[in-house]
N, C-alpha and C positions, 0 to 999 in steps of 0.2 A: 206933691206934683200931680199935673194933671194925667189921666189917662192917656192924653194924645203924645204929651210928651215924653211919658214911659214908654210910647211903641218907638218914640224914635229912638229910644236906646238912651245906655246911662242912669235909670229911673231905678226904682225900688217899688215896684208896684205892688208885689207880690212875698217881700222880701224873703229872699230865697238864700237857703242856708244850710251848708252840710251838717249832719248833727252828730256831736263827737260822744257817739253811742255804742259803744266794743264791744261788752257783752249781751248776750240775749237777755238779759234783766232788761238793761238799758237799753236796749230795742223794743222789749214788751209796752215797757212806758213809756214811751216815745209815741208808738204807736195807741194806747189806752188816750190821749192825751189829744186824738184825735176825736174822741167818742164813738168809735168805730164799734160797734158790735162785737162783741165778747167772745163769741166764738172764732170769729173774723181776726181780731187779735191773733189766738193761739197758732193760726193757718199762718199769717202773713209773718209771726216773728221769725219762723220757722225758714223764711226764706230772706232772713233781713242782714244775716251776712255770710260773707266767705268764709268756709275754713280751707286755708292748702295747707296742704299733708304734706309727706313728706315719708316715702319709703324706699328704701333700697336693695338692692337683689332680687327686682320683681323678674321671673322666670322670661325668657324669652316668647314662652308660647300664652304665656297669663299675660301679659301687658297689653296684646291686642285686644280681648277679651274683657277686659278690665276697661279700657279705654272707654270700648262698644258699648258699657253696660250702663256706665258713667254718662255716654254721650245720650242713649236713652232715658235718662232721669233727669236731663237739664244741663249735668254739668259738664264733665271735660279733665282731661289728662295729658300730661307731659309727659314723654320717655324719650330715650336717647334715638337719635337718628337711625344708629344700625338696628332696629327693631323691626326696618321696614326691608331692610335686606336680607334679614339673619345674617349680618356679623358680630352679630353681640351673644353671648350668651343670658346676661342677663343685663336688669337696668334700674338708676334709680327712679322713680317717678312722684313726680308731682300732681294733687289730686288735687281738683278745684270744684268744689260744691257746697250746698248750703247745709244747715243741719237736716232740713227735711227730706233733704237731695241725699243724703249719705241714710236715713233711716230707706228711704226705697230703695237705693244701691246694695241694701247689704241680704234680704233675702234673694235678689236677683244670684248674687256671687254665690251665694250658698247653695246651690242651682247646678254653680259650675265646675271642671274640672283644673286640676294644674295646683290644689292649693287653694282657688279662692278661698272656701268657706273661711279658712284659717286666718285668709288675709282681712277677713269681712270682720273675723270675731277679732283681732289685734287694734286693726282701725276703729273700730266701736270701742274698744278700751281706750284707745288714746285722747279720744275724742271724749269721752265721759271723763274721764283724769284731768284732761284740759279745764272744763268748763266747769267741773268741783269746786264749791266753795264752801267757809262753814268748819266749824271746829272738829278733830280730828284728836286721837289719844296716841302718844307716843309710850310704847311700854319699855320700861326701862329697869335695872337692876334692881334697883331699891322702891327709883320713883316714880310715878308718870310723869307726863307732861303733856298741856298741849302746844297745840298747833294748830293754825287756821284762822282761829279766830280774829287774830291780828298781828302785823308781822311783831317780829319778837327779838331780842338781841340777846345772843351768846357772849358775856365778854370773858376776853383773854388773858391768862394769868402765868406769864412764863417764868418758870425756876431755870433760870439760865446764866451762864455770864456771856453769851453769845447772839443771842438770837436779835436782827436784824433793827430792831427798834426798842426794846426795854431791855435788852441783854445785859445783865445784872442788878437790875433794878429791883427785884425780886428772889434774891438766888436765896437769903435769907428767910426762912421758914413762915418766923410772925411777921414779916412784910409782908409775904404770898398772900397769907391765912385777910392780914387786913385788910389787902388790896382788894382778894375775894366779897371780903364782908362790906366793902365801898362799894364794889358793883351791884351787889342786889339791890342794895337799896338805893341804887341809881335805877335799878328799875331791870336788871338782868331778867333774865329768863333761865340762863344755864351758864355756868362756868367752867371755863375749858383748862384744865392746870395742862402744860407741857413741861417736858423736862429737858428735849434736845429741841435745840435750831436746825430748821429744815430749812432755812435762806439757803438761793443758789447757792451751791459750789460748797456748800456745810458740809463736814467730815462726820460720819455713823458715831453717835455715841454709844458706849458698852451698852448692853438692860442694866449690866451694877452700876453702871455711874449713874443712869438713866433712873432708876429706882431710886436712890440714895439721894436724887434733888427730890423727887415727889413725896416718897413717903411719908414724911414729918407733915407735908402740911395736909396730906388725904386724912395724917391720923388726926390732926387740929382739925378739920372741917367734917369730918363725918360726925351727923349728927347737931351738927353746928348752922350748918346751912339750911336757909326756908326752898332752898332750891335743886334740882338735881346738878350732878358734878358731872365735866366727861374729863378724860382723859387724852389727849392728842399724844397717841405712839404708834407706831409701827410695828414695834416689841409685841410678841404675845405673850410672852414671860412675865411680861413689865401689866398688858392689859389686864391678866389672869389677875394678880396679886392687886391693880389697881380696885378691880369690881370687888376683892375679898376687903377692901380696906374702905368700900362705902363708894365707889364710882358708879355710874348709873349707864354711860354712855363711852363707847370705846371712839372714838374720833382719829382713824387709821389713813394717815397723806396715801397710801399705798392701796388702799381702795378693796381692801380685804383679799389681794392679790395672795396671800398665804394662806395655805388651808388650814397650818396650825393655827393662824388667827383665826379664820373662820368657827372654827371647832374651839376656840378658847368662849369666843360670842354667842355661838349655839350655846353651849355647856353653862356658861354664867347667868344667860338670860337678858344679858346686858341687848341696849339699842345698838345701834353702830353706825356711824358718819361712813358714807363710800365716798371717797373723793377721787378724781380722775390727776393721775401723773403720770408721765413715761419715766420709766428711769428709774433714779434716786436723785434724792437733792445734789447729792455730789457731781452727777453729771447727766443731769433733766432739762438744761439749756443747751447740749451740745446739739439736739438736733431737733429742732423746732419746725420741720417742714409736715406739714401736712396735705395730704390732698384735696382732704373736704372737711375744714377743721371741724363745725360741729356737729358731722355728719360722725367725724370719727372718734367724737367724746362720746355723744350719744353714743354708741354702739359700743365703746366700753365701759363706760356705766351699765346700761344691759347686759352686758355678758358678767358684770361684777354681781348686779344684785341678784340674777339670775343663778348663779352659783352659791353666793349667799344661800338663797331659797333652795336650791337643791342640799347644801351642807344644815339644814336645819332651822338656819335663822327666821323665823316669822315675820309678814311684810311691815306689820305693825311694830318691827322693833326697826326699820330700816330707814336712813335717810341720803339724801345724794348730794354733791357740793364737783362743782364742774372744772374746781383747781386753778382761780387767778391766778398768775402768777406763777406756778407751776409746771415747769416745761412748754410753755406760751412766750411768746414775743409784747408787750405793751399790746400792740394792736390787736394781738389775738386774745388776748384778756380783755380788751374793750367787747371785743364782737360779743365774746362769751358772754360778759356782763348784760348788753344790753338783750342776747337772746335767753337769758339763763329760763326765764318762761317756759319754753321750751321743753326745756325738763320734766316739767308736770307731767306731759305724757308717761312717763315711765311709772308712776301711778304711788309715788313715795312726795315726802314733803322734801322739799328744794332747801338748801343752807349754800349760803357764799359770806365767801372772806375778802374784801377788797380795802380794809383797813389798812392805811400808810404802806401800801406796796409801791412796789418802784413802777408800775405801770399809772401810778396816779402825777408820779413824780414828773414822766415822761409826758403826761397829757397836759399839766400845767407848763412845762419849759423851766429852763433855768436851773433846772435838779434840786428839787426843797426837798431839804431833808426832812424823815420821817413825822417826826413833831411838825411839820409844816404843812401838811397834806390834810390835814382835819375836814378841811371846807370839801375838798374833794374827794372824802372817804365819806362825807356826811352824804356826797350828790350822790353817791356810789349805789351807799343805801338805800337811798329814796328811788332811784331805777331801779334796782333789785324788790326792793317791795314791792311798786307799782307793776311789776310783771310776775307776780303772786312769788314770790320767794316766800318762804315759810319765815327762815331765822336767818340774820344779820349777822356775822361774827365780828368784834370789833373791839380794838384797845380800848376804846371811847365811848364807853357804855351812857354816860349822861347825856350825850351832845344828840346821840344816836339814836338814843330814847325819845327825846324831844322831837326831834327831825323825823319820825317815823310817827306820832300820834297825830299828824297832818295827813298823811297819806294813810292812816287807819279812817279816819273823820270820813275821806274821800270815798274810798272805799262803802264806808257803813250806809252813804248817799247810792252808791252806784248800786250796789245791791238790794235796796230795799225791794220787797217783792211787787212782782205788779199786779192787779188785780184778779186775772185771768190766769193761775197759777198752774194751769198746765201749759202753757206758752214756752216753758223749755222743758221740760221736761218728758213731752210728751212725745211719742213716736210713730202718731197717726201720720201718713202721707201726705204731703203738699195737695191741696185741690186748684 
């Protein structure tokens, strides 16, 4: 097309185009790709995108201040209306700045009174946690493991005659044991034995009945498997004797809400799943309302792993899982799922379970039963990865495998480093 006809509109002169560039890799190179001067790079990634924050209980007399200090470096903040009247006591606030915006924002705060510094050094954690990538050691009873590298799948091994989708399929010890030895070499990463169903409205199994499904097959597979074992209980009875019998990882729906569990995980060494649920299974759907759902997961996950850390447990044995399903509504396991990202803040590797749950059932229509849900426990996956989830947990360890080395591929693209190799990393000020 001619120039004259590009001005009158409609043309492609110049062909103009948003570039679907998320992280600051993929900013760096975006920008390198211009031929831009190299030092010019590291300055300009630094301002190539948003991050909003997200914090809550900011002080009445810190939110002004905070605002101010923000709007002095470029960026900008959100808090609640009564902040300009004092009828609030405190507020949550939303923080709108770039990465270079938020390195000049944080000696300012440090400056000031009410808390900043604190709030300057929290923000700076969440914000390095977010943008972490790159393999990580998970220390575990017996084994390690990692994490990061690429996402990775836990699959599921229930010794049940109840549990919501294999419940008896497995209650037999050399089924477990084989089912086990199928998954890894479908490509596991870790395998999860449980011994009760924790589906809504499930009734508390004993620890003896609870123990007496698991043990036979922890004692066939320790030492048996290329892989580490967890254990999904609640029990610390059950956890204690599962680590003596070769389990690596405690996987607690309760969210290490028991300080005897805590103290059984301290004490064994073991890793530990924190999962977020109100309740019990028995009755964790009865009241599903939240104010700020994951405003209010977030913040009991933090109070969970935070206590963890205070009763002993090391961060490097800790991981978080936001509870599909779980005392959530369909739609609130949607939202969860797709912000489970999120999480990273809290500065632990992320795990979700969206495997044949009934929130998958609810988003296709028509109610497919569990075996029917595949395709959409596969899609589940592949969002949970693409928003840096760590581990996958999943009946369908092959399908899952396969469906995730796509979005590994994607990944190993996005990250490749860019030339200018302090373009995120670095903390110099925007010029």
């Amino acid at each position: 097309m001619s120039p004259r006809a590009a001005e009158k509109g409609g043309g492609h002169r110049y062909d103009a185009r948003v570039l679907e560039a998320e992280t600051l890799i993929e900013i760096a190179r975006e920008i390198e790709r211009t031929a831009s001067d190299p030092e010019g790079v590291g300055i300009m990634t630094r301002k190539g995108r948003i991050f909003p924050l997200r914090l809550d209980r900011v002080p009445l007399k810190a939110a002004p201040l905070l605002k101010q200090e923000l709007l002095s470096v470029g960026g900008d903040a959100a808090h609640a209306r009564g902040v300009a009247d004092h009828s609030v006591e405190s507020t949550p606030t939303v923080l709108l700045a770039t990465w270079g915006q938020y390195q000049r924002l944080f000696p300012k705060l440090r400056r000031q009174p009410f808390h900043l510094g604190e709030l300057a050094d929290e923000v700076d954690r969440a914000l390095r946690a977010y943008v972490a990538s790159g393999a990580r050691t998970v220390r575990g009873a017996h084994r390690d493991f990692l994490v990061g590298d690429r996402p990775r799948v836990v699959g599921i091994v229930n010794v049940t005659p109840d549990s919501f989708s294999d419940g008896g399929q497995f209650l037999d010890a050399k089924a477990a044991v084989a089912e086990a030895e199928r998954q890894v070499a479908e490509g596991a990463t870790l395998v999860d034995i449980g011994g009760e169903s924790t589906r809504p409205r499930a009734l508390r199994t004993s620890p003896e009945a609870e123990w007496a499904r698991i043990a036979p097959v922890l004692a066939q597979l320790h030492g048996r498997l290329a892989v580490p074992i967890s254990v999904d209980t609640r029990h610390a009875e059950v956890a204690a004797k599962a680590v003596d019998a070769g389990a690596d990882i405690v996987n607690d729906i309760e969210g290490l809400r028991s300080p005897a569990m805590r103290r059984v995980v301290a004490r064994s060494g073991a890793a530990a799943v924190v999962m977020h649920m109100r309740g019990r299974p028995a009755t964790m759907q009865d009241d599903l309302v939240y104010a700020d759902l994951r405003a209010e997961v977030f913040h009991a996950l933090a109070q969970a792993v935070d206590a963890a850390r205070a009763d002993g447990i090391p961060a490097d044995r800790l991981l978080v899982d936001p509870g599909l399903g779980f005392g959530k509504s369909p739609e609130q396991s949607l939202e969860l799922l797709v912000h489970a990202g999120e999480l990273r803040c809290l500065g632990y590797p992320v795990l979700v379970g969206a495997s044949r749950k009934s929130f998958l059932a609810w988003a296709l229509g028509g109610n497919p039963g569990p075996l029917d849900r595949l395709e959409a426990g596969l899609a589940g996956a592949v969002l949970a990865a693409e928003r840096g989830v760590a581990l996958v947990r999943t009946h369908d360890v092959g399908p899952t495998v396969r469906a995730l080395r796509l979005v590994d591929w994607v990944r190993r693209l996005a990250v490749r480093p860019p030339t200018t190799r302090d373009a995120i990393v670095s903390t110099s000020p925007d010029t």
